[in-house]
TORNUPA-7895 format. One record per residue (C-alpha): residue in three letters; residue number from 0; x, z, y. Coordinates in steps of 0.1 Angstrom, whole numbers. Each point is the difference from the previous one (the first is absolute). Example, Ala and Ser with C-alpha at 12.3 -4.5 7.8 and 13.67 -1.06 7.14 Angstrom:
% TORNUPA-7895
NODE  type  seq      X      Z      Y
NODE   Ala    0    123     78    -45
NODE   Ser    1     14     -7     34
This chain:
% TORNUPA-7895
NODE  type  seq      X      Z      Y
NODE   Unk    0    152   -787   -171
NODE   Unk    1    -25     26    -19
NODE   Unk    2    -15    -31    -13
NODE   Unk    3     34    -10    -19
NODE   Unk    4      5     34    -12
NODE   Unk    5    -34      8    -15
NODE   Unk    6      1    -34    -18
NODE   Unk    7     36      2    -12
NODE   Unk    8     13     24    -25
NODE   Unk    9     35     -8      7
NODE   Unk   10     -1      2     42
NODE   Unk   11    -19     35     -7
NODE   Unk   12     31     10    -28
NODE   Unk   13     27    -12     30
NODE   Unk   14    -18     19     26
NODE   Unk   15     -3     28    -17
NODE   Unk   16     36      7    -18
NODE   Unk   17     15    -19     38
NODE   Unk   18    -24     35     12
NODE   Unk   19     18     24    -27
NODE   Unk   20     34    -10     13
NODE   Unk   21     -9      9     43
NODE   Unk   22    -15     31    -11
NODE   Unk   23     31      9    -22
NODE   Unk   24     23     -8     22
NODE   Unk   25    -15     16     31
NODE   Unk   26      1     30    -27
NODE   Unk   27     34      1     -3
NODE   Unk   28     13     -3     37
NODE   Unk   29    -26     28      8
NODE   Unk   30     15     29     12
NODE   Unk   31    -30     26     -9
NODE   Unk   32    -13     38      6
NODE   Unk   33    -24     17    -32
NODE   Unk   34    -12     26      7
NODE   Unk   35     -5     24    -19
NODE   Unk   36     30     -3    -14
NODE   Unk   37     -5     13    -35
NODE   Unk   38    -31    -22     -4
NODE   Unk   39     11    -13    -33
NODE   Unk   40      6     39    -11
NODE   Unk   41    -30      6     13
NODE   Unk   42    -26    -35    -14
NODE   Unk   43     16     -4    -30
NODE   Unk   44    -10     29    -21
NODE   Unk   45    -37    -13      9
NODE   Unk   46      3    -38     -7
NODE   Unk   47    -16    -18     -9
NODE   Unk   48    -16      6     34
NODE   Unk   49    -19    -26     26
NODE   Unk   50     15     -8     26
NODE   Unk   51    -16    -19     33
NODE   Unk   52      6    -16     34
NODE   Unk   53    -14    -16     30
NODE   Unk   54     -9    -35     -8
NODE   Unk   55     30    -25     17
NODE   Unk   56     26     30      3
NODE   Unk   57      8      0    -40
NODE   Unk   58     22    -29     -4
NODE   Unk   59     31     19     -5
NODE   Unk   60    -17     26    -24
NODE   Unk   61     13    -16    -31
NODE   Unk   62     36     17     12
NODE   Unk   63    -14     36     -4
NODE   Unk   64      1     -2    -36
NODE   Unk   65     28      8    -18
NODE   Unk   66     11    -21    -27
NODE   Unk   67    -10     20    -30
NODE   Unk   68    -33      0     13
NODE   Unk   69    -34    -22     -6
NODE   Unk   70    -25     -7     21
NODE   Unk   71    -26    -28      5
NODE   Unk   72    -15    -11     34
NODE   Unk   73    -33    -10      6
NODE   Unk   74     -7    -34     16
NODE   Unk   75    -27    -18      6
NODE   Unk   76     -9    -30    -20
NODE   Unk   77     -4    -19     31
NODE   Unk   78     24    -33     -3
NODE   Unk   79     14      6     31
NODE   Unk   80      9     36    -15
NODE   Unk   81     24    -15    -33
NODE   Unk   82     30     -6     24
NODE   Unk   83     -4     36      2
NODE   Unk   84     -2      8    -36
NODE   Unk   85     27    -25     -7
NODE   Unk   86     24     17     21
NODE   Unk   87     -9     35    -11
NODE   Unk   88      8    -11    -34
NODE   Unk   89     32    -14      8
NODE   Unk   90      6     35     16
NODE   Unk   91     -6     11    -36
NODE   Unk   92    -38     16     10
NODE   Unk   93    -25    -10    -21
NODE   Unk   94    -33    -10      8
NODE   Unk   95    -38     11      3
NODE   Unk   96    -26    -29     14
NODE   Unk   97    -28      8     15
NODE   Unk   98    -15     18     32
NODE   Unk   99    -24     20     14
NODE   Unk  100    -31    -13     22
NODE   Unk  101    -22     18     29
NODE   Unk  102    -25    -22    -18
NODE   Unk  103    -11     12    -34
NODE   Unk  104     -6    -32    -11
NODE   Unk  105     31    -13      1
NODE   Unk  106     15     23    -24
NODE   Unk  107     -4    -23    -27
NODE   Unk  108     20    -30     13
NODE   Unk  109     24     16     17
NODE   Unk  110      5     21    -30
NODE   Unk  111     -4     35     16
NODE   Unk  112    -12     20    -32
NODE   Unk  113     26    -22    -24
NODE   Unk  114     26     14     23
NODE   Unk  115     -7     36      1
NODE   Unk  116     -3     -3    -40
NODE   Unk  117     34    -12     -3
NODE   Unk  118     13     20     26
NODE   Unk  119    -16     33    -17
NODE   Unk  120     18    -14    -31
NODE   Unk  121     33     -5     14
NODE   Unk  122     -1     37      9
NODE   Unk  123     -7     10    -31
NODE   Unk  124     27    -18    -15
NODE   Unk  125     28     19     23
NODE   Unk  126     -1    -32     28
NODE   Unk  127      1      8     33
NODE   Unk  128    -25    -19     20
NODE   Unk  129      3     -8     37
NODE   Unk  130    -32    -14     25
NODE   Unk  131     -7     -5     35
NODE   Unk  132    -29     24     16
NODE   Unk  133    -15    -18     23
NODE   Unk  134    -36    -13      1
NODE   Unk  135     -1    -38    -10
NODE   Unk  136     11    -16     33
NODE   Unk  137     -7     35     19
NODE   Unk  138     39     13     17
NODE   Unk  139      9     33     -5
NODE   Unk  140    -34     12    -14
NODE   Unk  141      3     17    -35
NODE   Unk  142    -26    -11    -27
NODE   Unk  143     -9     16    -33
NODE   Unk  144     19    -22    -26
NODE   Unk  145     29     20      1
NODE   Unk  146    -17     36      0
NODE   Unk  147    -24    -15    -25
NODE   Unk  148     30    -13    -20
NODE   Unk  149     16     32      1
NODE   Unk  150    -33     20    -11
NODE   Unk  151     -3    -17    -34
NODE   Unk  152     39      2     -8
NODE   Unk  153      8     31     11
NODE   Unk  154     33     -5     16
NODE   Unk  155     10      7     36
NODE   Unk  156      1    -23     27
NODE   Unk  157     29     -6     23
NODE   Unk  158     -4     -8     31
NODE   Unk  159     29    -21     10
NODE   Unk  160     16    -19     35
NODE   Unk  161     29    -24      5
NODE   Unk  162      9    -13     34
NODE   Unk  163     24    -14     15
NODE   Unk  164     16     -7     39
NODE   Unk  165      9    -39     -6
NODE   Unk  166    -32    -19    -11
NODE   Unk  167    -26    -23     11
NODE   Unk  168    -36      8      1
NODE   Unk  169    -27    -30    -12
NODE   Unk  170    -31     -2     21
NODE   Unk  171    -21      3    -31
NODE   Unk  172    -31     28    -11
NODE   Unk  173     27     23     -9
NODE   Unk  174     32     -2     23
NODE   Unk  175     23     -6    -29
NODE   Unk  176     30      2     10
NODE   Unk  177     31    -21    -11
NODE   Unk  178     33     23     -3
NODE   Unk  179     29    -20     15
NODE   Unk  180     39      5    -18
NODE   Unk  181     21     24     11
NODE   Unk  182    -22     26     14
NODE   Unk  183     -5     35     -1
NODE   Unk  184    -25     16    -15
NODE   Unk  185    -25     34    -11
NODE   Unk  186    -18      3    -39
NODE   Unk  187    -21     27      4
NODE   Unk  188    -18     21    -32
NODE   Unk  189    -34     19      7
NODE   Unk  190    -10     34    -17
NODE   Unk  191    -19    -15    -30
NODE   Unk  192    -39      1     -3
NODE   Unk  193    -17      8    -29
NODE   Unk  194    -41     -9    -11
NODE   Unk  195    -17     21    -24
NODE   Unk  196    -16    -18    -30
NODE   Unk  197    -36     15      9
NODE   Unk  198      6    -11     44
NODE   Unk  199    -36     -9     12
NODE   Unk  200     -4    -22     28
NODE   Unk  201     11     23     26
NODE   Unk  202     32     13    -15
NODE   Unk  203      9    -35     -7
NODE   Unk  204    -12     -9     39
NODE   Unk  205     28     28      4
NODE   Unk  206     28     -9    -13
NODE   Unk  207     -7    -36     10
NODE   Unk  208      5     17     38
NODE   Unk  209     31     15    -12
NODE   Unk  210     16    -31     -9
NODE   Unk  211     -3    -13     29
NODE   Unk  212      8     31     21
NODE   Unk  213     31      3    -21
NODE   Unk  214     10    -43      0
NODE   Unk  215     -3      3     33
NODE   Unk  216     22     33      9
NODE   Unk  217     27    -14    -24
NODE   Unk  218      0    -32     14
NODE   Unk  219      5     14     34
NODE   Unk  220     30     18    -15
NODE   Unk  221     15    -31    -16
NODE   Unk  222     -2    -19     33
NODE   Unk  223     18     31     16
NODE   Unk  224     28      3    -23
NODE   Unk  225      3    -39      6
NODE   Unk  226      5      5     38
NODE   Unk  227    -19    -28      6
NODE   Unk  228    -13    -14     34
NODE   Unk  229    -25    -32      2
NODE   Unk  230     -1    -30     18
NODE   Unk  231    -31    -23      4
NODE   Unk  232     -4    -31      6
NODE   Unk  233    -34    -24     -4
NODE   Unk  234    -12     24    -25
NODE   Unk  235     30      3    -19
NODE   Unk  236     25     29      0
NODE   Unk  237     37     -4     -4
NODE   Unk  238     13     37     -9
NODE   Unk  239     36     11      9
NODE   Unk  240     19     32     -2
C-alpha cells in the first residue's frame, strides 16, 4: 500500500483530504475540556508564538486554532509524511518540510537547517508555527529544535496536549494515537517558555528539560480531563471513557 502512495500523487491527494475529513469530523462530535480557559486571552497578545506536542498525539491540533489565525506545521519531507501535509492543508494549516536528525549529517537531506530558516521566517512574519518535540524516532524525549527555534526568533513556546477517552493507539515508535468520533476530551495549554537570544549550551539543555517536564504534566492533565481508561490488546490500546 505505501508503495501506491509514494508513487501516486493522486492516491497520496485522496488519502490525505479522505484524512482531513475523519479528523474534522471527530472534531466536531468532540465534546472537549481547555483548560485554561482564557487561553486565547491569554496566547494571543503573544502570537505569533510556537507551539509543540508529543510526536503521534497532534493530529487534532489543527482545531486549536481559531480561524483568524495562521499557522504552518512542520512535516517531514519523508513521502510517507505528504498525506500528512496534505491533510493539514486541507485543514487550512500551511506547511514547513523538513526535519531534524540525531545524525548531523542528515540535516541536509532531510532539510533540518532549510526548515528552521523558514520556520524563523514565518515568525517574523506574524505566523504562528507549531512542531513536535521529540527526538527523531525517540518518545516522549524533548530535543533542541524547538528551544533552538525559539532562541533565534524570540517568541515563546507553548507547550500544548490534546487527548481524548475514545481512540486507538498504533503500535508504532511513538504511540500515536487515533481519536475515535464522539468522544470526550481534554486541550490542555502550558505556562509558555521563553530562550534568551545569548542561551549557551546549558541554558538551552534547560529549557529543552522544561519542555518536556511541562509536555508531559499537561499531557497528563488532558488525559485527566478526558476521563479516559485503556484497554490493551496485542500491543494495541483501545481507549474508552
Amino acid at each position: 500500500m505505501w508503495r501506491a502512495v509514494r508513487k501516486s500523487k493522486l492516491v497520496r491527494q485522496a488519502l490525505g483530504r479522505t484524512m482531513a475529513g475523519y479528523l474534522w469530523s471527530v472534531h466536531k462530535t468532540l465534546r472537549i475540556t481547555i483548560e485554561p480557559e482564557n487561553i486565547y486571552e491569554i496566547a494571543e497578545p503573544e502570537m505569533p508564538v510556537i507551539l509543540t506536542f508529543w510526536h503521534g498525539q497532534h493530529f487534532l491540533a489543527p482545531f486549536i486554532m481559531k480561524p483568524h489565525h495562521r499557522a504552518k506545521v512542520l512535516i517531514s519531507r519523508h513521502a510517507d509524511a505528504d498525506v500528512n501535509a496534505i491533510a493539514a492543508e486541507a485543514l487550512g494549516v500551511e506547511t514547513i518540510r523538513g526535519s531534524g536528525s540525531v545524525n548531523p549529517k542528515d540535516f541536509h537531506r532531510k532539510n533540518g537547517v532549510g526548515a528552521m530558516r523558514e520556520m524563523i521566517q514565518a515568525l517574523a512574519d506574524g505566523i504562528n508555527v507549531a512542531l513536535t518535540a521529540d527526538v527523531p524516532k525517540v518518545s516522549r524525549v524533548a530535543g533542541l529544535g524547538v528551544v533552538t527555534l525559539a532562541r533565534y526568533s524570540g517568541r515563546p513556546i507553548y507547550p500544548i496536549a490534546i487527548a481524548t477517552n475514545r481512540r486507538i493507539t498504533a503500535p508504532s515508535w511513538d504511540k500515536a494515537s487515533v481519536d475515535l468520533p464522539f468522544g470526550k476530551g481534554g486541550a490542555v495549554a502550558g505556562e509558555p517558555i521563553r530562550v534568551p537570544a545569548d542561551a549557551g549550551e546549558e541554558e538551552l539543555e534547560a529549557a529543552r528539560k522544561l519542555v518536556e517536564e511541562r509536555l508531559n504534566a499537561v499531557t497528563a492533565r488532558a488525559e485527566e480531563l478526558a476521563g479516559r481508561t485503556a484497554i490493551r490488546r496485542n500491543g494495541q490500546g483501545h481507549d474508552h471513557g
